[in-house]
Backbone as CSV, one residue per row, in Angstrom:
resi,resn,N_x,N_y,N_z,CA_x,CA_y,CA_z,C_x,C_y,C_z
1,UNK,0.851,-1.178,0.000,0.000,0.000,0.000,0.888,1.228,0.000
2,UNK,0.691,1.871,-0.977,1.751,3.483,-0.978,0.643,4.627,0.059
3,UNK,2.043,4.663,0.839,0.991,5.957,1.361,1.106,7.314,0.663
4,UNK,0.192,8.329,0.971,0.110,9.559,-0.132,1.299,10.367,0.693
5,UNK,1.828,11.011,-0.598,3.043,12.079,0.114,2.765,13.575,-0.453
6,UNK,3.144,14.097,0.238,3.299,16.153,-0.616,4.052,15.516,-1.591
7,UNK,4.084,17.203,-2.464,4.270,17.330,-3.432,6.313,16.746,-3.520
8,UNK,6.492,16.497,-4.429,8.346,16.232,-4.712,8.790,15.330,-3.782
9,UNK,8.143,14.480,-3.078,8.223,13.443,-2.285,9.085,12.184,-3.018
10,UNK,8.548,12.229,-4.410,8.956,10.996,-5.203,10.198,11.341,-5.625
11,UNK,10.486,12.449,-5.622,12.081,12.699,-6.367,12.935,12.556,-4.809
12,UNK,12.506,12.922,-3.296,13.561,12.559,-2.385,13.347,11.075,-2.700
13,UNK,12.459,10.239,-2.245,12.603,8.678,-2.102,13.735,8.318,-3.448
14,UNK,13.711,8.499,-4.579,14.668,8.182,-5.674,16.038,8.565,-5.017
15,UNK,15.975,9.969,-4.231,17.719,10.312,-4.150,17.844,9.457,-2.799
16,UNK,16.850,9.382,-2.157,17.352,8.524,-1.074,17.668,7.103,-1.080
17,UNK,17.045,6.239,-1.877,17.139,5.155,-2.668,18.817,4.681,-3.740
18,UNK,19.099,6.032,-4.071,20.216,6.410,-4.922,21.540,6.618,-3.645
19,UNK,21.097,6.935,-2.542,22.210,6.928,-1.612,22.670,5.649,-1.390
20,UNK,24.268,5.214,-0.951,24.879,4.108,-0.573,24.550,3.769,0.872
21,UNK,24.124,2.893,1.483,24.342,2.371,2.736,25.210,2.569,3.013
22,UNK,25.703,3.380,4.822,26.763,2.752,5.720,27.117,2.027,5.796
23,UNK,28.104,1.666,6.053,28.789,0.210,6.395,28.948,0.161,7.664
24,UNK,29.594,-1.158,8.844,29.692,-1.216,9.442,31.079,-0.373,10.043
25,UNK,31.848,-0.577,9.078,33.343,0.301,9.776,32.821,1.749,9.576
26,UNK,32.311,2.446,8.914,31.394,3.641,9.152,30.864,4.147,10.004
27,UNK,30.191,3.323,10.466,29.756,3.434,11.782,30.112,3.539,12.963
28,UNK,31.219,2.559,13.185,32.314,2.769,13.902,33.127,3.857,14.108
29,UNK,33.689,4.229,12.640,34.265,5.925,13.216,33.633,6.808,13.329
30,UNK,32.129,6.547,12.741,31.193,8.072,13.388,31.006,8.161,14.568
31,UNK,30.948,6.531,15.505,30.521,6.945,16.544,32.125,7.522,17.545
32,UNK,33.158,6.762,17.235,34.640,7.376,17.598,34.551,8.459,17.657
33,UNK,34.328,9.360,16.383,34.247,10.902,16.021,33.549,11.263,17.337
34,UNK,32.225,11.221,17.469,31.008,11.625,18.247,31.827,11.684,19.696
35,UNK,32.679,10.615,19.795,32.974,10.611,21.425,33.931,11.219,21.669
36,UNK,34.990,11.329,20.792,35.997,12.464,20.734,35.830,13.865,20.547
37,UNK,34.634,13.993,20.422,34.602,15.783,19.718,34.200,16.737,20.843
38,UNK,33.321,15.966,22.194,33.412,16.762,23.060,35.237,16.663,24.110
39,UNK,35.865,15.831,23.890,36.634,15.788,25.174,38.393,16.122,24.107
40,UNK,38.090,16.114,22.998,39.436,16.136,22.479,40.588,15.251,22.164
41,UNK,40.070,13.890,22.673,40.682,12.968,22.466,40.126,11.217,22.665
42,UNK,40.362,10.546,22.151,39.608,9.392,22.016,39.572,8.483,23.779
43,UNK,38.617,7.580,24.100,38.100,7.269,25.319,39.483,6.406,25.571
44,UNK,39.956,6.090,26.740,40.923,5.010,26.649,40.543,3.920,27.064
45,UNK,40.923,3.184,26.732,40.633,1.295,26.933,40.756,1.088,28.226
46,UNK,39.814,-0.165,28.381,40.191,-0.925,30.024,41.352,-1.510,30.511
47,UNK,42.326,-1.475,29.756,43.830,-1.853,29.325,44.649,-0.672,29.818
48,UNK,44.189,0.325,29.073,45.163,1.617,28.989,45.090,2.450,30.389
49,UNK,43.645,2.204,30.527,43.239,2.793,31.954,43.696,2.184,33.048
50,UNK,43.621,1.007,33.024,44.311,-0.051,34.720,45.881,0.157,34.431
51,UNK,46.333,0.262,33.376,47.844,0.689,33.184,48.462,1.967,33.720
52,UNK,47.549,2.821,33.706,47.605,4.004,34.426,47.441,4.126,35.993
53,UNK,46.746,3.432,36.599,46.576,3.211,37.933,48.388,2.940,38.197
54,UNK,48.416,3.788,39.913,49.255,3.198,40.660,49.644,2.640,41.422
55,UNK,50.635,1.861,41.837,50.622,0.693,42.492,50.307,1.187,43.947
56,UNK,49.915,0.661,45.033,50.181,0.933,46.630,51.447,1.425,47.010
57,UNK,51.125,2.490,47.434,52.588,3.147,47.917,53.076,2.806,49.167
58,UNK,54.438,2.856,49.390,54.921,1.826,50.220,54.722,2.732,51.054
59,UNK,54.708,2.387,52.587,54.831,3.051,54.317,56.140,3.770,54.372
60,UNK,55.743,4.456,54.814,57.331,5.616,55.450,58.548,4.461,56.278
61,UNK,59.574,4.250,55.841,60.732,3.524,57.041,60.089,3.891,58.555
62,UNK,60.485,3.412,59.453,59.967,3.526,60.705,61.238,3.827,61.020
63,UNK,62.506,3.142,60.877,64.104,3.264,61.490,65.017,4.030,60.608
64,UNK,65.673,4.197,61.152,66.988,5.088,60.600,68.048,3.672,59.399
65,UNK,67.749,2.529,60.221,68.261,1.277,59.428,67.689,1.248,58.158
66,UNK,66.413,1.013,58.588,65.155,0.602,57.279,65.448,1.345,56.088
67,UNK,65.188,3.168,56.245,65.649,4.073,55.320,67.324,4.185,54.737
68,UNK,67.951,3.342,55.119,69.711,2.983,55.120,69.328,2.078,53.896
69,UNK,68.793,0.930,54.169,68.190,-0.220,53.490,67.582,0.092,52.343
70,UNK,66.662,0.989,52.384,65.849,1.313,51.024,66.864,2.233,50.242
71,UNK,67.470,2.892,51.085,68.334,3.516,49.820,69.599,2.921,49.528
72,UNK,69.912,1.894,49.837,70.734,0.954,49.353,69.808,-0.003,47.728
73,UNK,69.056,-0.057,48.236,68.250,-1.377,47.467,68.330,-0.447,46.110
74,UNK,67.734,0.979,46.567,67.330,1.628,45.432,68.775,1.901,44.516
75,UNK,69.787,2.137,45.190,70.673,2.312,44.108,71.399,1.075,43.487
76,UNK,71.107,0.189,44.065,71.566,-1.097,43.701,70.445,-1.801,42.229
77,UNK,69.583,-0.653,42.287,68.720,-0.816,41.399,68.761,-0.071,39.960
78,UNK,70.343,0.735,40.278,70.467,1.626,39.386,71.782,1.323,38.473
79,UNK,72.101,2.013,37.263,73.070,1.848,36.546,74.701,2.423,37.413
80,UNK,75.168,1.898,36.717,76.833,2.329,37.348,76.447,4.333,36.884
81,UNK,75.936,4.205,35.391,76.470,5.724,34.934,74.961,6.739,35.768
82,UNK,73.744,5.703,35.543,72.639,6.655,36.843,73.038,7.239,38.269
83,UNK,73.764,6.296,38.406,74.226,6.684,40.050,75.512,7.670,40.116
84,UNK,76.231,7.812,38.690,77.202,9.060,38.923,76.115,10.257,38.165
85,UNK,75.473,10.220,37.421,74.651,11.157,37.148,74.267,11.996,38.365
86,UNK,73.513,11.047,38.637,72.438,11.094,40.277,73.390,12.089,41.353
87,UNK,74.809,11.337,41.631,75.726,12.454,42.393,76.214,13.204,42.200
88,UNK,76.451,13.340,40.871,76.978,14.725,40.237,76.136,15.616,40.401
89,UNK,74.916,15.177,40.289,73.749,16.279,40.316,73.463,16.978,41.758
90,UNK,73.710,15.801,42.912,73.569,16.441,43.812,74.970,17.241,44.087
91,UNK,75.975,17.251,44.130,76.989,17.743,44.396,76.597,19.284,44.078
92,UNK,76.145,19.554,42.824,76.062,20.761,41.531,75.247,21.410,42.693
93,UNK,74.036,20.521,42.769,72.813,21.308,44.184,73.364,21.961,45.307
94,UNK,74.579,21.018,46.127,74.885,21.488,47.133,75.814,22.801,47.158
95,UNK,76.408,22.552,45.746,77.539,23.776,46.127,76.634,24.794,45.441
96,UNK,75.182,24.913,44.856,74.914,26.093,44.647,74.018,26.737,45.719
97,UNK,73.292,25.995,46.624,72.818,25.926,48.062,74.421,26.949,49.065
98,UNK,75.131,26.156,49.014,76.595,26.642,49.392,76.865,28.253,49.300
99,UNK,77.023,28.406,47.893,77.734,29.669,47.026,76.429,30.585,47.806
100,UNK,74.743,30.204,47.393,74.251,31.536,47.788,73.899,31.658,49.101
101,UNK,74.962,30.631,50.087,74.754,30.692,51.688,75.053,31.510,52.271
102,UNK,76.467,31.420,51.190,78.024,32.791,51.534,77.097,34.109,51.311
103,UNK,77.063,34.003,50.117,76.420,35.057,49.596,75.426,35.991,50.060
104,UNK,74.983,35.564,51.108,74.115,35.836,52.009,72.268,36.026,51.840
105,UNK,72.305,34.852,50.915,71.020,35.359,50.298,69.652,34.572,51.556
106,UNK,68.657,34.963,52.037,67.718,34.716,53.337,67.468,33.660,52.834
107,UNK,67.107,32.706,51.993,66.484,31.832,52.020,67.578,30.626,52.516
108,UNK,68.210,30.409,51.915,69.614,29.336,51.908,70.490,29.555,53.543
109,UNK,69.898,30.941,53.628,70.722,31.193,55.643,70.064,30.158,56.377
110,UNK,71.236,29.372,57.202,70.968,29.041,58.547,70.147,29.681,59.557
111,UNK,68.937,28.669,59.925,67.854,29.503,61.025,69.023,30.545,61.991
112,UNK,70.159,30.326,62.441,70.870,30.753,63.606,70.855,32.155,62.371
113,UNK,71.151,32.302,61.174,71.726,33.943,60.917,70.579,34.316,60.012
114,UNK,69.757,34.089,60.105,68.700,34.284,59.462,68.062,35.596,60.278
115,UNK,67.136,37.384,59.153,66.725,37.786,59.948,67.576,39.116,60.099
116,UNK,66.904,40.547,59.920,68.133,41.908,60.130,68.891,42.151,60.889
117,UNK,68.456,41.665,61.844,69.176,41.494,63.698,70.236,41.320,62.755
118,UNK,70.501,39.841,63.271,71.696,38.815,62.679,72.611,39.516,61.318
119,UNK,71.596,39.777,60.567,72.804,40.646,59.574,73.408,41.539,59.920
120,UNK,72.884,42.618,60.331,73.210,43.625,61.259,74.506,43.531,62.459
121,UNK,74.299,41.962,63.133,75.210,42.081,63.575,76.316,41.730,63.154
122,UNK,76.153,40.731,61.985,77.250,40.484,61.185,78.381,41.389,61.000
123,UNK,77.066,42.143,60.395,78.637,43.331,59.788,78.940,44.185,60.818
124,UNK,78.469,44.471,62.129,78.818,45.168,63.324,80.373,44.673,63.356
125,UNK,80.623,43.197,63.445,81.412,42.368,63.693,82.460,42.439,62.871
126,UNK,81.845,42.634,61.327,82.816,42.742,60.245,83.601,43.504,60.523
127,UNK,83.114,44.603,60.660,83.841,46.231,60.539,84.667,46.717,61.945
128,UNK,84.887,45.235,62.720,85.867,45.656,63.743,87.082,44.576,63.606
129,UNK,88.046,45.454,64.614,89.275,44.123,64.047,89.822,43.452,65.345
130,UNK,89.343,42.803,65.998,88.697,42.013,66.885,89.878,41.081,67.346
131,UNK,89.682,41.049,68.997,91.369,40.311,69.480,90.875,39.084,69.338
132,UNK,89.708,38.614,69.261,89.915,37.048,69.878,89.651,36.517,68.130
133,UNK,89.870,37.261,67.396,89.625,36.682,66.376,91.364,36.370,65.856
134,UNK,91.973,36.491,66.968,93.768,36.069,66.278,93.570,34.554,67.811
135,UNK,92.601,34.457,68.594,92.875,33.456,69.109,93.456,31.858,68.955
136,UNK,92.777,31.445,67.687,92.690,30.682,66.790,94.639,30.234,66.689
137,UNK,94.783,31.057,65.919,96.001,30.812,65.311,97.342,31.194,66.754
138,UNK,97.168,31.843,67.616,97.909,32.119,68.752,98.071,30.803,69.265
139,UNK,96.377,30.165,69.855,96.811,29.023,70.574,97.389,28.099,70.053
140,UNK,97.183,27.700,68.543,97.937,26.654,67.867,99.248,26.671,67.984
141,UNK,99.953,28.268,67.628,101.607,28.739,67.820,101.876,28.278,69.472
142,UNK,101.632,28.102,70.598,101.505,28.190,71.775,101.703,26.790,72.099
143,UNK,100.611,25.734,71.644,100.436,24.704,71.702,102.529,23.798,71.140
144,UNK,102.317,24.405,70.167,103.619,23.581,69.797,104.518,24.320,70.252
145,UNK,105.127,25.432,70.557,106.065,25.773,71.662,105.932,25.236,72.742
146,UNK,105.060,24.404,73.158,104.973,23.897,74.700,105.877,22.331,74.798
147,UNK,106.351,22.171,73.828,107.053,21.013,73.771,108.588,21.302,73.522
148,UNK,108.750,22.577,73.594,110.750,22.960,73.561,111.248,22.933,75.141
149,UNK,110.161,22.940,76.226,110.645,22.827,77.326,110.551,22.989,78.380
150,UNK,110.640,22.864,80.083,109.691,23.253,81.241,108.983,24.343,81.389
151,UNK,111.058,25.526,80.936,110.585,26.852,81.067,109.784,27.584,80.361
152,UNK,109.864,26.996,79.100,108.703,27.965,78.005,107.660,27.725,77.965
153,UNK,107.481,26.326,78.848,105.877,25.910,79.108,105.290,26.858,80.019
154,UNK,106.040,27.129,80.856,105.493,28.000,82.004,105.158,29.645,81.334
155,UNK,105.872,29.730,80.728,105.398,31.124,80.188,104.845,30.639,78.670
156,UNK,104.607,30.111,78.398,103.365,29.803,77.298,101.684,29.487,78.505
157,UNK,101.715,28.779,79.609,101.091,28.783,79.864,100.100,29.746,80.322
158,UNK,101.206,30.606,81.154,100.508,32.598,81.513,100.405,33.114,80.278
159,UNK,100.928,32.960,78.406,100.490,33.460,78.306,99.234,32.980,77.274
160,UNK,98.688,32.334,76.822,97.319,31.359,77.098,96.781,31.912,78.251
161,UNK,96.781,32.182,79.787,95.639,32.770,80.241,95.609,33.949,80.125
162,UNK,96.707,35.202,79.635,96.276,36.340,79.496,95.324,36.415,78.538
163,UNK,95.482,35.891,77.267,94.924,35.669,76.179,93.366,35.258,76.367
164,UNK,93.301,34.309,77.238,91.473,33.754,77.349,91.480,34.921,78.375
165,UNK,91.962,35.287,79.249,91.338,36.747,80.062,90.633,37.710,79.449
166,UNK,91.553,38.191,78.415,91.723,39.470,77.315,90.277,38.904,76.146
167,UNK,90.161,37.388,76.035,89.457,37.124,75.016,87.541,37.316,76.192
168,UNK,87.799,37.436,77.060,86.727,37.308,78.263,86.122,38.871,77.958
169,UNK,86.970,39.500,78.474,87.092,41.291,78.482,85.768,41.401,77.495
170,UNK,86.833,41.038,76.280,86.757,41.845,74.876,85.129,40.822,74.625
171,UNK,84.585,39.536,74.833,83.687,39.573,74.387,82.567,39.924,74.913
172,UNK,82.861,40.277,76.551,81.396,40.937,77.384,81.475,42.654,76.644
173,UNK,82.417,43.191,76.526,82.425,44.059,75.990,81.437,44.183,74.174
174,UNK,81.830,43.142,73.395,81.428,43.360,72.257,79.907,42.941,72.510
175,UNK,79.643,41.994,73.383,78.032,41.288,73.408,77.539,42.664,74.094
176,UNK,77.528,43.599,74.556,77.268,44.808,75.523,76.905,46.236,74.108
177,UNK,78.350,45.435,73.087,77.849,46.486,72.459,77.115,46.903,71.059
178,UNK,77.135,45.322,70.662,76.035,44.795,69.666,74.692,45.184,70.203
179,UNK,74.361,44.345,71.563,73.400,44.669,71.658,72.555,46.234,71.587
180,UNK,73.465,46.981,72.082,73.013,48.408,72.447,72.541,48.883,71.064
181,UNK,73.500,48.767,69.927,73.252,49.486,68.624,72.321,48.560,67.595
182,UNK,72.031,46.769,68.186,70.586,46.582,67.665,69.698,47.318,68.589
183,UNK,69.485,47.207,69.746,68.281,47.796,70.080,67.649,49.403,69.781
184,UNK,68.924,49.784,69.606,68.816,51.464,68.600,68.457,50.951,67.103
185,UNK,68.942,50.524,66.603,68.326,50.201,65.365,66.851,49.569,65.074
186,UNK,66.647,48.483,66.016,65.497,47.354,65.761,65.058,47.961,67.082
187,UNK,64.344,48.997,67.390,63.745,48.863,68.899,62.324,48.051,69.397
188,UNK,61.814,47.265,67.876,60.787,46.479,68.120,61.153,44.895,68.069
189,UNK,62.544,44.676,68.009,63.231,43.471,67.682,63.061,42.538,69.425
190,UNK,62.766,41.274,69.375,62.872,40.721,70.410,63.795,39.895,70.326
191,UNK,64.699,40.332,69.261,66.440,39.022,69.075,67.300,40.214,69.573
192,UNK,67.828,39.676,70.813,68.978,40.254,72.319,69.008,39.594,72.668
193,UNK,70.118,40.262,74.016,70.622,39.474,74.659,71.883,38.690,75.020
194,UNK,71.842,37.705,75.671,73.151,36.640,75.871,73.048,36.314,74.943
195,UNK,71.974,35.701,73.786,72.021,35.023,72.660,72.350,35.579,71.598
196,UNK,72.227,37.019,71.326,72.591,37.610,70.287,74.398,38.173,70.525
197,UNK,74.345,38.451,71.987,75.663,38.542,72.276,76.602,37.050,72.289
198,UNK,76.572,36.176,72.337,77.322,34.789,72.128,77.516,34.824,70.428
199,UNK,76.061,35.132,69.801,76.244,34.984,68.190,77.291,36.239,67.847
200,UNK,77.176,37.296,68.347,78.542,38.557,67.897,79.934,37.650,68.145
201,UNK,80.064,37.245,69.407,81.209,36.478,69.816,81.943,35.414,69.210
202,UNK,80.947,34.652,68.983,81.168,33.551,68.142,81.870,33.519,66.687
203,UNK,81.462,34.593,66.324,81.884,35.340,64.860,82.854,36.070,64.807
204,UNK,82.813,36.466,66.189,84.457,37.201,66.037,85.476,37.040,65.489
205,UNK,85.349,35.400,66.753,86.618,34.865,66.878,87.006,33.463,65.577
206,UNK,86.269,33.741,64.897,86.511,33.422,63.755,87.625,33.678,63.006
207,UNK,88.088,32.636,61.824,89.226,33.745,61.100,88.222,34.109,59.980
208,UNK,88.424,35.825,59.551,87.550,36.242,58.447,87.576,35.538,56.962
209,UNK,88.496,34.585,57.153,88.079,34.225,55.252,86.918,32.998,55.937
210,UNK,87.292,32.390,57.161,86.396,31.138,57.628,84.651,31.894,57.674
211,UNK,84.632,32.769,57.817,83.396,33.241,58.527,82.116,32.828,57.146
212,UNK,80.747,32.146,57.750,79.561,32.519,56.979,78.240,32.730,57.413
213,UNK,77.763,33.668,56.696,78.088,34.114,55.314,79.462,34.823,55.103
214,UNK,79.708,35.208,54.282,80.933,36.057,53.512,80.815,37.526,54.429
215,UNK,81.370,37.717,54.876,81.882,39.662,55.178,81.347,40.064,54.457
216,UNK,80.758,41.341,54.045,79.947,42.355,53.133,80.477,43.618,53.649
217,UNK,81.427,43.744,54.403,82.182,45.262,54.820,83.389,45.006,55.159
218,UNK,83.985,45.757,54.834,85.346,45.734,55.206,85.702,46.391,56.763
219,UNK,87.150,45.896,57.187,87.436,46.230,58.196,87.427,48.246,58.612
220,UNK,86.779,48.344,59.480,87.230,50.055,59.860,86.058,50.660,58.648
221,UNK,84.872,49.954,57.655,84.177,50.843,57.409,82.311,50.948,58.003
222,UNK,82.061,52.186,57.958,81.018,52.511,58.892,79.797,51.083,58.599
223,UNK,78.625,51.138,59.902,78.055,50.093,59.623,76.747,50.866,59.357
């Protein structure tokens, strides 16, 4: 039974009739297309997807052994040339950690000099030329003269205590006077004290190429 159609009905059924069937692989990439066109890229397989999953991650070491152990295993897991890679690389890290320690840059500072105080007193320190900072090298000279003989022991020994006397003096003196010219400077600073005075001290008696960070003033100029 034909059913009745509008008008030019018979000329679509001919072109539609005149069209080729889809095929099955046709179909297939239209519907591919369709699923890719919102997300940008095709769905991934139940294969591709569990491949992507990661494994259970292992527990933190509990011992100082355990973590000895795992990082043994792990490099034993590695090439002869990975594992000089691997240390070269850290080496490169440390000495650039290092360079901008000197350098005095805040992030890479030690909590102890970290902070304006601490810089501040740095260079307080810098810019003086400081007795106990020849301590160092005195007692060593001292030390080995004490073996030419009774008598020079005896006067190496007085003079080793003039020296820690003089080094006594000079650092209640310098901790007395750091402090005074941070608290003029920082008068909202709560870093003083014995502690800020031990850290002036400590630095003193340093030898200046040993000292870090690096000096940033020279001896005898203003701070």
């Amino acid at each position: 039974m034909k059913l009745l159609r509008r008008g030019g009905s018979d000329e679509f059924d001919k072109k539609d009739s005149s069209m080729p069937e889809a095929t099955p692989e046709q179909d297939v990439s239209e519907s591919v297309r369709k699923s890719t066109a919102g997300k940008g890229r095709p769905t991934p397989s139940r294969r591709e997807a569990e491949g992507r999953r990661r494994g259970p991650v292992a527990p933190a070491p509990m011992t100082a052994k355990e973590a000895r152990a795992r990082r043994k295993a792990a490099r034993k897991s590695k090439s002869k040339d990975e594992r000089k890679a691997e240390s070269a690389e850290r080496r490169a890290t440390a000495s650039e950690r290092r360079n901008r320690m000197l350098a005095g840059e805040e992030k890479f500072l030690l909590p102890r000099d970290r902070g304006p105080v601490r810089a501040y007193v740095r260079d307080l320190v810098d810019s003086r030329r400081n007795l106990v900072g020849l301590f160092m090298p005195l007692a060593l000279v001292l030390i080995m003269t004490m073996f030419l003989g009774p008598v020079i022991q005896q006067y190496v020994t007085l003079a080793m205590f003039v020296m820690m006397l003089l080094m006594v003096i000079e650092g209640i003196y310098l901790g007395r006077l750091v402090n005074k010219k941070a608290r003029a400077r920082f008068p909202d600073s709560t870093d003083g004290g014995f502690g800020l005075g031990w850290y002036a001290f400590v630095r003193a008696s340093q030898i200046r190429k040993l000292r870090a960070p690096l000096p940033r003033v020279k001896p005898g100029e203003a701070v």
